[in-house]
PDB file as gemmi writes it, atoms N, CA and C in Angstrom:
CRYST1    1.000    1.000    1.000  90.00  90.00  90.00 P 1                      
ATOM      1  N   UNK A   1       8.085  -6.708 -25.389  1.00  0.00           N  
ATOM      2  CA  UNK A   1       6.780  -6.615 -24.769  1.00  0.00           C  
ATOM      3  C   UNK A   1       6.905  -6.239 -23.295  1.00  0.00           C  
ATOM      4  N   UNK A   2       8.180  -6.745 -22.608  1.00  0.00           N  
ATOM      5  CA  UNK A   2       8.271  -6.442 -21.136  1.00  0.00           C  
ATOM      6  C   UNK A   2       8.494  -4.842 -20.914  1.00  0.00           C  
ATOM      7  N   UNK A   3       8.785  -4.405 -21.922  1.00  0.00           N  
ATOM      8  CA  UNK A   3       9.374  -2.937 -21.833  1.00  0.00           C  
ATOM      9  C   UNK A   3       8.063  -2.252 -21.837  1.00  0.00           C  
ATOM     10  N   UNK A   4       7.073  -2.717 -22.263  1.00  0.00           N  
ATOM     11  CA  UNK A   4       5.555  -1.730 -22.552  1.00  0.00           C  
ATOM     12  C   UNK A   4       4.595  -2.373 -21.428  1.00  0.00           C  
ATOM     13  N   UNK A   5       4.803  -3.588 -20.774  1.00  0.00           N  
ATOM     14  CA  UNK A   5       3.901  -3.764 -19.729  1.00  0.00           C  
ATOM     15  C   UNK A   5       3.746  -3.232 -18.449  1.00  0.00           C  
ATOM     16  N   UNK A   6       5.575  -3.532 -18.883  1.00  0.00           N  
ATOM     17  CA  UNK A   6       6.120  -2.909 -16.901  1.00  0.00           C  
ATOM     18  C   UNK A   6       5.695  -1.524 -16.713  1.00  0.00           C  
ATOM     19  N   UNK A   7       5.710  -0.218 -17.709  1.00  0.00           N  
ATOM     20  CA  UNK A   7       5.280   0.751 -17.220  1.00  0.00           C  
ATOM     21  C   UNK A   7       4.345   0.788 -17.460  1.00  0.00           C  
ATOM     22  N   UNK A   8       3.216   0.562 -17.914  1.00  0.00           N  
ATOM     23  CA  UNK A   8       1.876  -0.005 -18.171  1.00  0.00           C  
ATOM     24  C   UNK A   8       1.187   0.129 -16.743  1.00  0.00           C  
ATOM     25  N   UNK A   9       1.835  -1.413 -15.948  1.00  0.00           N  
ATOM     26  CA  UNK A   9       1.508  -1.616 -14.464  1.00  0.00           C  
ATOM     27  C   UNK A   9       2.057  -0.993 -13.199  1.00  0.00           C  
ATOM     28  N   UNK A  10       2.801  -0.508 -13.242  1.00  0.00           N  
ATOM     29  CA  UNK A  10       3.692   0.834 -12.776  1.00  0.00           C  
ATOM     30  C   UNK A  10       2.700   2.083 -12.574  1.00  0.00           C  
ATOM     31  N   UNK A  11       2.165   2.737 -13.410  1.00  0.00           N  
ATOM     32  CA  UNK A  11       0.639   3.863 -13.929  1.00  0.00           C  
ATOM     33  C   UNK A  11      -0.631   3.175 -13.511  1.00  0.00           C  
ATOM     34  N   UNK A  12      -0.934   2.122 -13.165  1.00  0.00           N  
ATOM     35  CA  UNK A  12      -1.914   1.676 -13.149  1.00  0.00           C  
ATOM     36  C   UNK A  12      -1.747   1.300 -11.536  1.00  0.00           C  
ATOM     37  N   UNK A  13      -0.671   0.848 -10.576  1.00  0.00           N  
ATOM     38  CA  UNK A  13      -0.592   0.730  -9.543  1.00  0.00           C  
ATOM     39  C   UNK A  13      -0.649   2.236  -8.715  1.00  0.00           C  
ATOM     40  N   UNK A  14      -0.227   3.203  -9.406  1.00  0.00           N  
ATOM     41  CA  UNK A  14      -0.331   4.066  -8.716  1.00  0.00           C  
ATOM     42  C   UNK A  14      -1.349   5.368  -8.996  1.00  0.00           C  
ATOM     43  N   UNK A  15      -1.593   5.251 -10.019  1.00  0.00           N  
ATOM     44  CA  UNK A  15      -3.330   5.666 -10.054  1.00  0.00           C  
ATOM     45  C   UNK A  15      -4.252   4.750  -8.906  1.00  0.00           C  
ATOM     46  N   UNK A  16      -4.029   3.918  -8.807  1.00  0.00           N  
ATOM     47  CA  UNK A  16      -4.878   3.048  -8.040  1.00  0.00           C  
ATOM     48  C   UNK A  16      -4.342   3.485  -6.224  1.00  0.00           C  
ATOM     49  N   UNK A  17      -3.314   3.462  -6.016  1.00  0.00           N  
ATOM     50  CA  UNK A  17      -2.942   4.400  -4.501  1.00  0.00           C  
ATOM     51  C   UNK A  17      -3.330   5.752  -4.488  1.00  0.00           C  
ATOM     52  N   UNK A  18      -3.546   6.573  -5.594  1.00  0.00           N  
ATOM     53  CA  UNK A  18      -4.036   7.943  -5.432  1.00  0.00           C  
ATOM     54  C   UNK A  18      -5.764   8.120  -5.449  1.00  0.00           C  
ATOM     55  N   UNK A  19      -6.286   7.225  -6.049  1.00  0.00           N  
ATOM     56  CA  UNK A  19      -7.910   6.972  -6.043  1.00  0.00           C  
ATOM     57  C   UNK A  19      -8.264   6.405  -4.381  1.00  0.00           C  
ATOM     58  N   UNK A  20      -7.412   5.305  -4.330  1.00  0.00           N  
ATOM     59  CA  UNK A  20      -7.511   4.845  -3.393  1.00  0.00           C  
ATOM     60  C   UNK A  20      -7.563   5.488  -1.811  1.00  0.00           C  
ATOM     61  N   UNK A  21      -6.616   6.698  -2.065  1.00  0.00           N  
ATOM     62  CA  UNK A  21      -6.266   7.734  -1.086  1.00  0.00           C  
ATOM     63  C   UNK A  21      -8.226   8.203  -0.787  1.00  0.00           C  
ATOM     64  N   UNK A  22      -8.635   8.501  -1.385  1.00  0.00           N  
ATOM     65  CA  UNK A  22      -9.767   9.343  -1.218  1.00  0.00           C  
ATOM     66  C   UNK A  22     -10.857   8.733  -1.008  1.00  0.00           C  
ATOM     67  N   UNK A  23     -10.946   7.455  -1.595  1.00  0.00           N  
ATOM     68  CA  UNK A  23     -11.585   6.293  -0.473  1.00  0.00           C  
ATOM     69  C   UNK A  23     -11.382   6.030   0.792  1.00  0.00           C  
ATOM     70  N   UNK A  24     -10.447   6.080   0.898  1.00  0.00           N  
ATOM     71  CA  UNK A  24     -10.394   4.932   2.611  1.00  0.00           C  
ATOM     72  C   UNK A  24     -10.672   6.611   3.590  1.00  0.00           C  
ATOM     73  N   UNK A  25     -10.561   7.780   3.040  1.00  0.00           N  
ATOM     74  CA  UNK A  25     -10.859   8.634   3.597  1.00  0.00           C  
ATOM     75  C   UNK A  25     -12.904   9.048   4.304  1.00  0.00           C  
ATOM     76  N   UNK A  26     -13.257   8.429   2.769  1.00  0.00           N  
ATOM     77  CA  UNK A  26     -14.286   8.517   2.756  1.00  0.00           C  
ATOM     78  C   UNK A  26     -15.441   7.539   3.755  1.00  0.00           C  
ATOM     79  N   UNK A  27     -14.608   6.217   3.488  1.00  0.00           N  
ATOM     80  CA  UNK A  27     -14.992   5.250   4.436  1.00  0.00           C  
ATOM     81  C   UNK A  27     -14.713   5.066   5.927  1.00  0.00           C  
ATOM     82  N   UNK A  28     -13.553   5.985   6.180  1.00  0.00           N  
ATOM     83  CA  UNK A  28     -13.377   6.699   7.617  1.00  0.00           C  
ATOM     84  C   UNK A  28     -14.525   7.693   8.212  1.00  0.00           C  
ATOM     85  N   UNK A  29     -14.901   8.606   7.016  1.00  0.00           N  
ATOM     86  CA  UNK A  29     -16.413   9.591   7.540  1.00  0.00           C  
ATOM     87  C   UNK A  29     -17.332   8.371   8.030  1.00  0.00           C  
ATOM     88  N   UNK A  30     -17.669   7.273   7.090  1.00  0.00           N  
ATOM     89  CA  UNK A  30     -19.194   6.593   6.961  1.00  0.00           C  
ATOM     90  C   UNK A  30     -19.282   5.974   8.249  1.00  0.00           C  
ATOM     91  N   UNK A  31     -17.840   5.227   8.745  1.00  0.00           N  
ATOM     92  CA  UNK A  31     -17.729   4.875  10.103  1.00  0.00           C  
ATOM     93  C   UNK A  31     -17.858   6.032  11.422  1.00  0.00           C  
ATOM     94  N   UNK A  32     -17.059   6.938  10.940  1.00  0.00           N  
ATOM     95  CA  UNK A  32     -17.563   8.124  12.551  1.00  0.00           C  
ATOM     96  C   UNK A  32     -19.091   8.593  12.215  1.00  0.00           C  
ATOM     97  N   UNK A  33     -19.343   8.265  11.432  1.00  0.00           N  
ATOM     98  CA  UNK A  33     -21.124   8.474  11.571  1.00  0.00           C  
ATOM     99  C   UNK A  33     -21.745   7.770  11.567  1.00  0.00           C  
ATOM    100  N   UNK A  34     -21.596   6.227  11.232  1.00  0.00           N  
ATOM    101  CA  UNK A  34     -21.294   5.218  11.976  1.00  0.00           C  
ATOM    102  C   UNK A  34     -22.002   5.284  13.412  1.00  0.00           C  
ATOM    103  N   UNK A  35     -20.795   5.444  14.095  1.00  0.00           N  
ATOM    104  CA  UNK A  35     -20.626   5.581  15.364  1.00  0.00           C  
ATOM    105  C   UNK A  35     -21.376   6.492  15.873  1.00  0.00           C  
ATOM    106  N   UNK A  36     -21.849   7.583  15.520  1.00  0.00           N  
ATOM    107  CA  UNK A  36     -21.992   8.566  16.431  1.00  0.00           C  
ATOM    108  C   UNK A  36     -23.913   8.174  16.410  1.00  0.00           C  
ATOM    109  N   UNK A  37     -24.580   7.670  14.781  1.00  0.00           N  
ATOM    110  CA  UNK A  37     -25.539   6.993  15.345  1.00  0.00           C  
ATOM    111  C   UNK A  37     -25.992   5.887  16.574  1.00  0.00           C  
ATOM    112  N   UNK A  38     -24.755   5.261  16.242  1.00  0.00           N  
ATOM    113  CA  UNK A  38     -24.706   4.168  17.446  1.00  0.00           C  
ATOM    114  C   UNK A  38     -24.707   4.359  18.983  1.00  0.00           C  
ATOM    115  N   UNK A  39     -23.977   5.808  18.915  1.00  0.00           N  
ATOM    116  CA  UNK A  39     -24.084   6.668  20.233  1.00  0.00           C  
ATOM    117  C   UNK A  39     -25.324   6.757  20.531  1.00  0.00           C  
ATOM    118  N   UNK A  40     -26.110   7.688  19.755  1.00  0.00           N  
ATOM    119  CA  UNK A  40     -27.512   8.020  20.301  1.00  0.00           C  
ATOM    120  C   UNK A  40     -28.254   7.498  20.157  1.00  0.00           C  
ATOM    121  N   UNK A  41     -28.124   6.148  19.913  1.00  0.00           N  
ATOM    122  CA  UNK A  41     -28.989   5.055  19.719  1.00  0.00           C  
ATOM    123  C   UNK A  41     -28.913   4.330  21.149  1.00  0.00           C  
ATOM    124  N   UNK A  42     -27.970   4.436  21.246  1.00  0.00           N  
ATOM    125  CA  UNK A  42     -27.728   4.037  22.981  1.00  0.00           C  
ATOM    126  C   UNK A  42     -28.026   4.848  24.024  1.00  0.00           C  
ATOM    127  N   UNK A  43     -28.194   5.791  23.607  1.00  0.00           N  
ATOM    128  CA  UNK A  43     -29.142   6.847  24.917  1.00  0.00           C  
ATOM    129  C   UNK A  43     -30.310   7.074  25.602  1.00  0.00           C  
TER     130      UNK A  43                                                      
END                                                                             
């Protein structure tokens, strides 16, 4: 059974770093726009 889990969670950890990649990207935009409201909100 250890032989079919381990690569199991192995595929599943790193699907999850490649999804993940394109998130934290995305949530980097939401913050500089974010910010840049916050700018001209302060003007």
């Amino acid at each position: 059974m250890n032989r079919i889990v381990k690569p199991l969670l192995v595929t599943l950890l790193f699907s999850l770093l490649l999804s993940g990649c394109n998130t934290v990207r995305g949530f980097g935009d939401d913050i500089q726009h974010l910010g840049g409201a916050i700018e001209r909100a302060a003007k």
